[in-house]
Backbone as CSV, one residue per row, in Angstrom:
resi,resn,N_x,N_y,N_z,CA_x,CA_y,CA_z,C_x,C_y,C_z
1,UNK,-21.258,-21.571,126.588,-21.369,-20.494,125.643,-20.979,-19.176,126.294
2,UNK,-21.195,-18.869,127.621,-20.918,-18.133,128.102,-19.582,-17.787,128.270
3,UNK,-18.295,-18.806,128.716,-17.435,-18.832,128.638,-16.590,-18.086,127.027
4,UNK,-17.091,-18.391,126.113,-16.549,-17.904,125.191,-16.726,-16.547,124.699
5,UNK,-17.636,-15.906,124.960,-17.974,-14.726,125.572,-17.262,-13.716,126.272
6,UNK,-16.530,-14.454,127.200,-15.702,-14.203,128.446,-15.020,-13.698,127.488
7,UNK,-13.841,-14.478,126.824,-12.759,-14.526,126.083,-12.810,-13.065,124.806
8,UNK,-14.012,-12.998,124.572,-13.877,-12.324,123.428,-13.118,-10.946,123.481
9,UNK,-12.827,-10.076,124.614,-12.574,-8.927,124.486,-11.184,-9.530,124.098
10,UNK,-10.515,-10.590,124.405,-9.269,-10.582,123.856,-8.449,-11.340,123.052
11,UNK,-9.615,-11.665,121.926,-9.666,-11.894,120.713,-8.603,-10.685,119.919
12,UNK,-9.413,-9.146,120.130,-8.514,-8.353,119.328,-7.334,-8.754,119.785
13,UNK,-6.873,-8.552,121.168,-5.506,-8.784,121.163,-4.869,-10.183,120.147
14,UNK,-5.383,-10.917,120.461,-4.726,-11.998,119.719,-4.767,-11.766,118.448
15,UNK,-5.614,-11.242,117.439,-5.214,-11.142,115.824,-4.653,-9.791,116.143
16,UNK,-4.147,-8.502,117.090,-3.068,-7.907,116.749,-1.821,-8.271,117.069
17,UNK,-1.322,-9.553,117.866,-0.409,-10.342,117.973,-0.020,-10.949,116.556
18,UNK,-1.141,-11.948,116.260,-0.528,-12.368,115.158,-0.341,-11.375,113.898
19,UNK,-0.944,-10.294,113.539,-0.606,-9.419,112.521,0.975,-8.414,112.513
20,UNK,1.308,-8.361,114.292,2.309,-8.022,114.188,3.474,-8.769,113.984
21,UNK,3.452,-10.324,114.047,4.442,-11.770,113.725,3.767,-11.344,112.669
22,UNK,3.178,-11.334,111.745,3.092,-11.837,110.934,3.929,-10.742,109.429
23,UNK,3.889,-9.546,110.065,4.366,-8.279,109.583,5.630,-8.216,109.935
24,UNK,6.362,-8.451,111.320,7.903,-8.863,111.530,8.375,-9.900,110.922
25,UNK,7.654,-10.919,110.162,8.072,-11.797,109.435,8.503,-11.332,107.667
26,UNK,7.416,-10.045,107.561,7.203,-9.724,106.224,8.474,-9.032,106.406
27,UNK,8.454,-7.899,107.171,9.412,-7.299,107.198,11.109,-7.741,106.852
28,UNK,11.324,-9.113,107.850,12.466,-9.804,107.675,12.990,-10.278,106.510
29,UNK,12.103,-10.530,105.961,12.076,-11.065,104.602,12.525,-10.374,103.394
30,UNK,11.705,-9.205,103.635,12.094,-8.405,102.823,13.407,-7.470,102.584
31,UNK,13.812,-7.486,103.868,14.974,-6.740,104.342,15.846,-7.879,103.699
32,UNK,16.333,-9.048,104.319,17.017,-10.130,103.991,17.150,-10.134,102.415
33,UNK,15.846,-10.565,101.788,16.004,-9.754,100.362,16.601,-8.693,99.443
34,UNK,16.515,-7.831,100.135,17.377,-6.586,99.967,18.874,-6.533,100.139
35,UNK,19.338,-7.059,101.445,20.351,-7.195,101.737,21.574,-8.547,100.546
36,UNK,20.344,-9.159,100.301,20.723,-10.676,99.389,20.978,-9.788,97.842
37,UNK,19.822,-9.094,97.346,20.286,-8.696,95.912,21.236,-7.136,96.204
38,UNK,21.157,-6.179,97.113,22.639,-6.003,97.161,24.084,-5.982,96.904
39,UNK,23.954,-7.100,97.760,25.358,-8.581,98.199,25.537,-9.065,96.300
40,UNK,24.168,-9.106,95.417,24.654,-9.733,94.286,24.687,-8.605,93.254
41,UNK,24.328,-7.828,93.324,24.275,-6.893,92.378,25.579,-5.911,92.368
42,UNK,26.814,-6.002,93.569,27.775,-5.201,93.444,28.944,-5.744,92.512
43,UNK,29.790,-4.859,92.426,30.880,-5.602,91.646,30.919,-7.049,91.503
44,UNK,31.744,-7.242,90.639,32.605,-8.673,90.529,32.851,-9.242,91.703
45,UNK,34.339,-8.271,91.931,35.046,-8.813,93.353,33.798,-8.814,94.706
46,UNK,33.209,-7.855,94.781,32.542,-8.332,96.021,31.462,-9.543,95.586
47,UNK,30.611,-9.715,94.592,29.474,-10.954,94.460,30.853,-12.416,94.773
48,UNK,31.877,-12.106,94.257,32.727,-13.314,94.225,32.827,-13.915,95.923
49,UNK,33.267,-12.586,96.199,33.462,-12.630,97.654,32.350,-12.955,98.442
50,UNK,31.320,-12.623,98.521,30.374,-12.774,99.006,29.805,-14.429,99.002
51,UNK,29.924,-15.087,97.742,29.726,-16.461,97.314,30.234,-17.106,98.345
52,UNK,32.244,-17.012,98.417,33.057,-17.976,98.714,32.616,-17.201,100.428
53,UNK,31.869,-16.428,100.899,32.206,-16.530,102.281,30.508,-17.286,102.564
54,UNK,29.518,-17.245,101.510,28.293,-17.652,102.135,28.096,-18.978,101.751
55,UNK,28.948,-19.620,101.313,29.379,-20.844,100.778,30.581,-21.960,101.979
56,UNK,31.411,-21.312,102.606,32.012,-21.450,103.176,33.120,-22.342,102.330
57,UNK,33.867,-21.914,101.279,34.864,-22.892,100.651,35.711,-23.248,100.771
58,UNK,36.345,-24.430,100.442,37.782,-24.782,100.927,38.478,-23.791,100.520
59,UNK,39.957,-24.058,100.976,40.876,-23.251,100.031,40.817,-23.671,98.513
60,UNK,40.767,-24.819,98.374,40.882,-25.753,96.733,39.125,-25.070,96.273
61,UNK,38.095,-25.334,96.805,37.028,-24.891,95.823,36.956,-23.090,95.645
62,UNK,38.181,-22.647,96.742,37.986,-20.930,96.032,39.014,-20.878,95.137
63,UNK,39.607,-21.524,95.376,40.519,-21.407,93.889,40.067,-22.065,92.618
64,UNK,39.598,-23.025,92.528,38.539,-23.609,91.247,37.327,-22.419,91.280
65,UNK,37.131,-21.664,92.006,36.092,-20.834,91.902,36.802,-19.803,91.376
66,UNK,38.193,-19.074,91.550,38.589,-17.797,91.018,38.904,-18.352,89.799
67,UNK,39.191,-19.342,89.396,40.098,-20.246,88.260,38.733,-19.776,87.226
68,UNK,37.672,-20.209,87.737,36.106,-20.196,86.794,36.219,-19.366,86.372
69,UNK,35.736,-17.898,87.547,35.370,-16.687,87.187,36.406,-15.762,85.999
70,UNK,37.723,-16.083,86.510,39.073,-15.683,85.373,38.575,-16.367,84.322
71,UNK,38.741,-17.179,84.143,38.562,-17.964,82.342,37.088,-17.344,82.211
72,UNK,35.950,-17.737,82.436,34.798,-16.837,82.025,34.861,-15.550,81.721
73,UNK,35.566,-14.349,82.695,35.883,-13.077,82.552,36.455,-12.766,81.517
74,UNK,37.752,-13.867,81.287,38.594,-13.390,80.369,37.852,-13.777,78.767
75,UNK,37.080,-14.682,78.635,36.578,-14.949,77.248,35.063,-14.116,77.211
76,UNK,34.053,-13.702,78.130,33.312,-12.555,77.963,34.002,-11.087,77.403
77,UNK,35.334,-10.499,77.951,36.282,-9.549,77.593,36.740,-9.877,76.182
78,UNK,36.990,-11.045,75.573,37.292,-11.031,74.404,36.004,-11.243,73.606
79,UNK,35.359,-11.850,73.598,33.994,-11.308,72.883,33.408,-10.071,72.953
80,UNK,33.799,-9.534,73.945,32.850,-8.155,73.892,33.915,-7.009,73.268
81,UNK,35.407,-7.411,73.100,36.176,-6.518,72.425,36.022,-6.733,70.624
82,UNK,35.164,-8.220,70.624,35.310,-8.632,68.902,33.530,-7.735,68.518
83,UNK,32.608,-8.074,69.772,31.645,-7.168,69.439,30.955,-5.867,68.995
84,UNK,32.610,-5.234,69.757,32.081,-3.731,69.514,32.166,-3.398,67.976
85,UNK,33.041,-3.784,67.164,32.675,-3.398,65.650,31.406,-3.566,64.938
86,UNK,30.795,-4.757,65.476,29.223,-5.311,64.913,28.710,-4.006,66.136
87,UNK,28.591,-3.632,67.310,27.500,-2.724,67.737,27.950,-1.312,67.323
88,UNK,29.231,-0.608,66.955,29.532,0.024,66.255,28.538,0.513,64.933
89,UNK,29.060,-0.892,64.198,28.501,-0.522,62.686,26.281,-1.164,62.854
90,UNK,25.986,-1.238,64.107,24.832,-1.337,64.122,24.531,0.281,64.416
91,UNK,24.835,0.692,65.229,24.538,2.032,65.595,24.784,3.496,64.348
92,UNK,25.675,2.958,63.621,25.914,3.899,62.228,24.713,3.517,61.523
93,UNK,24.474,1.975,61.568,23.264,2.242,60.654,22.132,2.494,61.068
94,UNK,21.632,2.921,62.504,20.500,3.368,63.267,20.436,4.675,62.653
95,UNK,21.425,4.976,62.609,21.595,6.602,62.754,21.817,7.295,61.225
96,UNK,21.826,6.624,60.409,21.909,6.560,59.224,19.760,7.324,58.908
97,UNK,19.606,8.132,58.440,18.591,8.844,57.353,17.463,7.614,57.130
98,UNK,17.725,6.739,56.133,17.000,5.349,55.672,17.356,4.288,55.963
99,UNK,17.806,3.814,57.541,18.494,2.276,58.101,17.939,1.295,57.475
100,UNK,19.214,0.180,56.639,18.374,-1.066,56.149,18.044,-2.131,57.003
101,UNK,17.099,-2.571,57.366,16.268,-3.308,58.257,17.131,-4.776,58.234
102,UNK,16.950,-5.157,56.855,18.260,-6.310,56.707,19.466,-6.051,57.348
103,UNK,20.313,-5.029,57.176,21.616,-5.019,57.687,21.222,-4.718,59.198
104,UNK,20.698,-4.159,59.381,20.264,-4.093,61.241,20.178,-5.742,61.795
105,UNK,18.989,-6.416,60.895,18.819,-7.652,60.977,20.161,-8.657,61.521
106,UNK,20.866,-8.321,60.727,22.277,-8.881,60.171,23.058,-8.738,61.754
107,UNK,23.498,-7.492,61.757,23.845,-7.175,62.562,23.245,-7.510,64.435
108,UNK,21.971,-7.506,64.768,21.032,-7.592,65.756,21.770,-9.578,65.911
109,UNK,21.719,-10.565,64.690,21.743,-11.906,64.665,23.279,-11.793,65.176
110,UNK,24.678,-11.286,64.945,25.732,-11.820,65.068,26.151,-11.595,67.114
111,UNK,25.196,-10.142,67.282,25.770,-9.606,68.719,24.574,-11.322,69.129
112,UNK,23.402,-11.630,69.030,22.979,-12.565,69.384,23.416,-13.821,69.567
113,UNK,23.849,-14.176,68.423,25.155,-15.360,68.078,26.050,-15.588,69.516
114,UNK,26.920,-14.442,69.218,28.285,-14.383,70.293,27.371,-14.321,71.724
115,UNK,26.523,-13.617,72.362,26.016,-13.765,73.397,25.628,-14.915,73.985
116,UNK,24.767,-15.443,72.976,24.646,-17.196,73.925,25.307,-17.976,73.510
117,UNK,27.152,-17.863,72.610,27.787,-18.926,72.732,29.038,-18.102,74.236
118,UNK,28.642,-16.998,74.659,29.213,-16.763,75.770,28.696,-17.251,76.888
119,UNK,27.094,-17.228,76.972,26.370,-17.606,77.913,26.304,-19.260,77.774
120,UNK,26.416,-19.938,76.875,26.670,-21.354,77.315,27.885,-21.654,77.217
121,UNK,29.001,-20.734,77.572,30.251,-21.109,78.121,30.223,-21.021,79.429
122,UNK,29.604,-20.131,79.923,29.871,-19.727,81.386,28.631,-20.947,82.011
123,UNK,27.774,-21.227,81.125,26.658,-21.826,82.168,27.397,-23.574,82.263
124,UNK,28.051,-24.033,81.031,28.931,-25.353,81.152,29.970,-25.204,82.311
125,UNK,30.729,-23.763,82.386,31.897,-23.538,83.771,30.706,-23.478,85.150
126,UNK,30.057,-22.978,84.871,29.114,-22.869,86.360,28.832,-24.371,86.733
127,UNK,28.112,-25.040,85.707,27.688,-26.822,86.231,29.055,-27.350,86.613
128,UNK,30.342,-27.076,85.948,31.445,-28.338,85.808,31.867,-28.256,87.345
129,UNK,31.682,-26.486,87.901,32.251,-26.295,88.456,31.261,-26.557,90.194
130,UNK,29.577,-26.524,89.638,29.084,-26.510,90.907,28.982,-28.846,91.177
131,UNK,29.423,-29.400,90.281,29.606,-30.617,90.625,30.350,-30.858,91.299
132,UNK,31.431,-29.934,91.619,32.867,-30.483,92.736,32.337,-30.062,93.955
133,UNK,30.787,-28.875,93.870,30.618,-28.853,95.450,29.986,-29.898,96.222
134,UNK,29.881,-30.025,97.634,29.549,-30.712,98.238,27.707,-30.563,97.877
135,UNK,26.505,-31.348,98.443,25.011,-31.317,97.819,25.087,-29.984,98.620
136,UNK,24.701,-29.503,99.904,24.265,-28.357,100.473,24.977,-26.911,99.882
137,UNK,26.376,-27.240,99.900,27.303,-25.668,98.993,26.158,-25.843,97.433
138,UNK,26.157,-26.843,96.595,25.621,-26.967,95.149,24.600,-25.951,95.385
139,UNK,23.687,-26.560,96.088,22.236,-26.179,96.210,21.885,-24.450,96.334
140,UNK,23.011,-24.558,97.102,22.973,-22.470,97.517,23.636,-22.006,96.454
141,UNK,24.632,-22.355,96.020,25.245,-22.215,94.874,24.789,-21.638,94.163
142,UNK,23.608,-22.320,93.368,22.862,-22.529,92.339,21.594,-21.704,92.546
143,UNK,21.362,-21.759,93.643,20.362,-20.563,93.924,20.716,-19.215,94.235
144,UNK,22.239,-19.053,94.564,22.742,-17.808,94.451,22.696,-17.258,92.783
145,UNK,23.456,-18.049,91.780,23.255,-17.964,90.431,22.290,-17.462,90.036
146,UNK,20.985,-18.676,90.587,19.658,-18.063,89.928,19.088,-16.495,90.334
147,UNK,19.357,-16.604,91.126,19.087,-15.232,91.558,19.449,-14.115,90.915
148,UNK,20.971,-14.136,90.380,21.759,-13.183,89.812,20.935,-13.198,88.086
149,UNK,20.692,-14.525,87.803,20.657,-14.511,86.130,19.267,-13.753,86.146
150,UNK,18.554,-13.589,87.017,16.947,-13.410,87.073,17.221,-11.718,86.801
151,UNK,17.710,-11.150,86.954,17.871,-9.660,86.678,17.911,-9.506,85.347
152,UNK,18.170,-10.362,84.873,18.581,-9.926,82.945,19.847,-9.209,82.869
153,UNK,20.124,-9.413,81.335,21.207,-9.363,80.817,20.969,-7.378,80.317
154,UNK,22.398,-6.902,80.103,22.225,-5.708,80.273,22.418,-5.476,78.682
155,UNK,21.853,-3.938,77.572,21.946,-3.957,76.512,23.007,-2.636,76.313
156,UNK,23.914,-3.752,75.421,25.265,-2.505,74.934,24.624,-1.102,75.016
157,UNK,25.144,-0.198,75.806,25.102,1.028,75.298,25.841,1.844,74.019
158,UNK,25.201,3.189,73.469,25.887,3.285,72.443,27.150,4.115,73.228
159,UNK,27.956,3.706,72.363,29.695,4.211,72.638,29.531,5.837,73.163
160,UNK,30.231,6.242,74.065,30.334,7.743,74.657,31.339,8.726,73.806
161,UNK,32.108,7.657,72.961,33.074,8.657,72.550,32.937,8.644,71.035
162,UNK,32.062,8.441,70.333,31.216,9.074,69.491,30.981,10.272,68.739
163,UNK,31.280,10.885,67.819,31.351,12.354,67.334,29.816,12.500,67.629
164,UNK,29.396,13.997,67.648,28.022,14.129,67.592,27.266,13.897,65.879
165,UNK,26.453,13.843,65.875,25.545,13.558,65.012,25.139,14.718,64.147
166,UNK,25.222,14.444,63.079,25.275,16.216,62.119,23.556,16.586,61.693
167,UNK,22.737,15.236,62.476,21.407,15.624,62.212,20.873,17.166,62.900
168,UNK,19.617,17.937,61.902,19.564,18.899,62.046,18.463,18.985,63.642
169,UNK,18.091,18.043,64.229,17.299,18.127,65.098,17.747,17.849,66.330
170,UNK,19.211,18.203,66.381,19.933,18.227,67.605,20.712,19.664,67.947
């Protein structure tokens, strides 16, 4: 009993050892984190880039990978050029005195519509395309993805080039 006694003055040391591992661990983590949503949150070209270098891809899976991102890009760009008339004529009727709740309705259902038949285009190109990877590329793959979709989807802003509004409380 005595013996353990002995030991005790350097007890503190040892739980401020482990609190400082244990805080250089937090730290790492968090940084790494940071550095990870970053890396995904910048442009196009760099998240693309970033994929095919933390992925390590052939030449053939970065080109089935730019092949993806083009056809996805290019049919998000054409939906969102057929959209703007529906968020257009949603925003006239926001701004409208007595907005009809129905036609908002109306309107709120079609930008909804086109959104998740965009989003289960891209999520069918993401699977077709994460099956040609090898299991370990899939796996990061797919957890790179998840990562990105976890931010949420962003909501049309109203148009900038817009006349001003002839309401009297502006």
């Amino acid at each position: 009993m005595a013996r353990f006694f002995e030991r005790l003055p350097s007890l503190p040391w040892i739980l401020f050892a482990l609190s400082l591992t244990l805080n250089v661990f937090f730290l790492g983590g968090y940084y790494y984190k940071r550095v990870l949503d970053q890396r995904l949150a910048g442009n196009e070209q760099e998240r693309g880039r970033y994929i095919v270098e933390q992925l390590h891809f052939t030449p053939e899976q970065r080109r089935n990978f730019q092949e993806m991102r083009q056809h996805t890009r290019e049919h998000a760009r054409e939906t969102f050029r057929g959209n703007r008339p529906v968020i257009d004529g949603l925003w006239s009727e926001i701004e409208k005195p007595d907005p009809d709740t129905a036609q908002l309705d109306a309107y709120i259902d079609r930008l909804t519509a086109a959104r998740a038949a965009v989003q289960r285009e891209q999520m069918r190109a993401l699977l077709a395309f994460a099956k040609t990877l090898d299991e370990s590329q899939r796996v990061e793959f797919l957890e790179l993805v998840r990562t990105r979709l976890e931010r949420g989807a962003m909501i049309p802003r109203r148009p900038e080039n817009r006349p001003p509004s002839n309401r009297p409380d502006r």
